[in-house]
Each structure stands twice: as structure tokens, then as C-alpha cells.
C-alpha positions as CSV (number, residue, x, y, z in Angstrom):
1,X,-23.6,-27.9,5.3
2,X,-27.1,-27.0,7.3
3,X,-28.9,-23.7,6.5
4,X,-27.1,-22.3,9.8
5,X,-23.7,-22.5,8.6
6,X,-24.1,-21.3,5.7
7,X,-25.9,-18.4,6.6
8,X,-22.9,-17.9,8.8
9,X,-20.2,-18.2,5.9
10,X,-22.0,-15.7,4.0
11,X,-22.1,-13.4,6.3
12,X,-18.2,-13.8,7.0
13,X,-17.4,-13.5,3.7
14,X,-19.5,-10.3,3.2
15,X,-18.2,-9.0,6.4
16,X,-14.4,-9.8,4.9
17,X,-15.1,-7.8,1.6
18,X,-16.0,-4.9,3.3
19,X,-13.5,-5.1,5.4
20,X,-10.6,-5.5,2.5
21,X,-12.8,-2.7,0.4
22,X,-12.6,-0.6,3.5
23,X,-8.7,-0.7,3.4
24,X,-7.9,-0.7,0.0
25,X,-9.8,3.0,-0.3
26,X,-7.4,4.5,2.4
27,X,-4.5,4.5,-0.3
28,X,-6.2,6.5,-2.5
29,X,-7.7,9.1,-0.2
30,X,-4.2,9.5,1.1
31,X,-2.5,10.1,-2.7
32,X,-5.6,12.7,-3.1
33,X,-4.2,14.9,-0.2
34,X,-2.1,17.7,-1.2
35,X,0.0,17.4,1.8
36,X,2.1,13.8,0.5
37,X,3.8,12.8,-1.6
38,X,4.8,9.2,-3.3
39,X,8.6,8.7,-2.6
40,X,10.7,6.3,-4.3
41,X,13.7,4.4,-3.4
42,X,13.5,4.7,0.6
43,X,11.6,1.6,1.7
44,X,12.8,-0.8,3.8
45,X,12.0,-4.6,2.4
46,X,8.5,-5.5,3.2
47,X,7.4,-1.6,4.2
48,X,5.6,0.3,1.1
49,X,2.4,1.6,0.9
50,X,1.5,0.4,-2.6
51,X,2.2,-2.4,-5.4
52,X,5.4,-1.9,-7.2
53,X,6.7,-3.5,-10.9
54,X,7.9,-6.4,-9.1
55,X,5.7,-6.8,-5.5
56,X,2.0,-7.5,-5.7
57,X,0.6,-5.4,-2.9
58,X,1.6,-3.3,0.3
59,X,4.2,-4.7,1.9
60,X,5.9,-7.0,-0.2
61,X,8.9,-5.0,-1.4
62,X,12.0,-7.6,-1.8
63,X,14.9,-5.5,-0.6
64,X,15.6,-2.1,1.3
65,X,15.5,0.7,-1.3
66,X,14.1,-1.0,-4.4
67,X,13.8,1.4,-6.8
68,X,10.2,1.0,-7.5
69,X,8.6,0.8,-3.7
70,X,7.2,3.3,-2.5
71,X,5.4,5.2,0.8
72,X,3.8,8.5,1.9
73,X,5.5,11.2,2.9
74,X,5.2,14.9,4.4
75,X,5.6,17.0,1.0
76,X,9.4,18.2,0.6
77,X,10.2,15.3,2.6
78,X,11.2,12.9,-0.2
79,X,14.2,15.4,-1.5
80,X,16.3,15.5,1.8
81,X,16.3,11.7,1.9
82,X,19.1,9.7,1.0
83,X,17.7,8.0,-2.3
84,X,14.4,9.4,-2.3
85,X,12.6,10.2,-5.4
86,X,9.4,11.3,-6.5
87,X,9.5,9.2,-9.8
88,X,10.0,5.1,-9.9
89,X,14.1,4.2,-10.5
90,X,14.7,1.6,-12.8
């Protein structure tokens, strides 16, 4: 590689940290906000927010309502949904 291209790989791969570092905070801000809450159970396959037991990262739930998958919701929302929780289900 000449001095050019590599220049330019480093700065894509700098540019593609930030960029993954930028969205990996916007979970956390979220579970900081009084206003939601982590609900259980309710996902469709391939939709939560988080990593589960079984899935890696955010959207790689394997089926619709596995117990361990999770998104945000509205507070109070989670208890008038069919299935919801607010703690994992085995």
C-alpha cells in the first residue's frame, strides 16, 4: 500500500469507531431515562433493543416473544401487553 491509502484506511477505520461508539451509547442514555422501561417477552424475531442470553447484539432475537429479548417502552406500557414483563422469562 502507498502512504495515500493508508492514510485513507486509517481515517475510515477511525471514522467507523466513532461511528459504532456513537451508537452503542444511545442504549444506555435511553435505560437512564425515567420515562422507559425494559420489557420482556414482546419482541418480534430480529427487533430488540439489547443482547439477550441467547442473541449477541440488537436485533438478533431468534423467535417472536423470546423470553429474554427485550425493547423500550413508555413506562406502564409493558403490563397491558400480552406477554410483557419487566424481568427476563426463562
Amino acid at each position: 500500500m502507498n502512504k495515500t491509502t493508508k492514510a485513507t484506511s486509517a481515517i475510515l477505520a477511525t471514522a467507523m469507531t466513532a461511528a459504532f461508539a456513537m451508537a452503542a451509547s444511545t442504549t444506555p442514555a435511553q435505560a437512564s431515562d425515567s420515562k422507559v422501561e425494559k420489557c420482556y417477552g414482546v419482541v418480534k424475531a430480529g427487533k430488540n433493543d439489547c443482547q439477550t442470553a441467547t442473541s449477541s447484539c440488537a436485533g438478533t432475537s431468534k423467535v417472536d416473544g423470546q423470553g429474554d429479548a427485550w425493547i423500550y417502552v413508555p413506562k406502564g406500557t409493558c403490563a397491558k401487553l400480552v406477554g410483557g414483563s419487566t424481568s427476563p422469562k426463562k
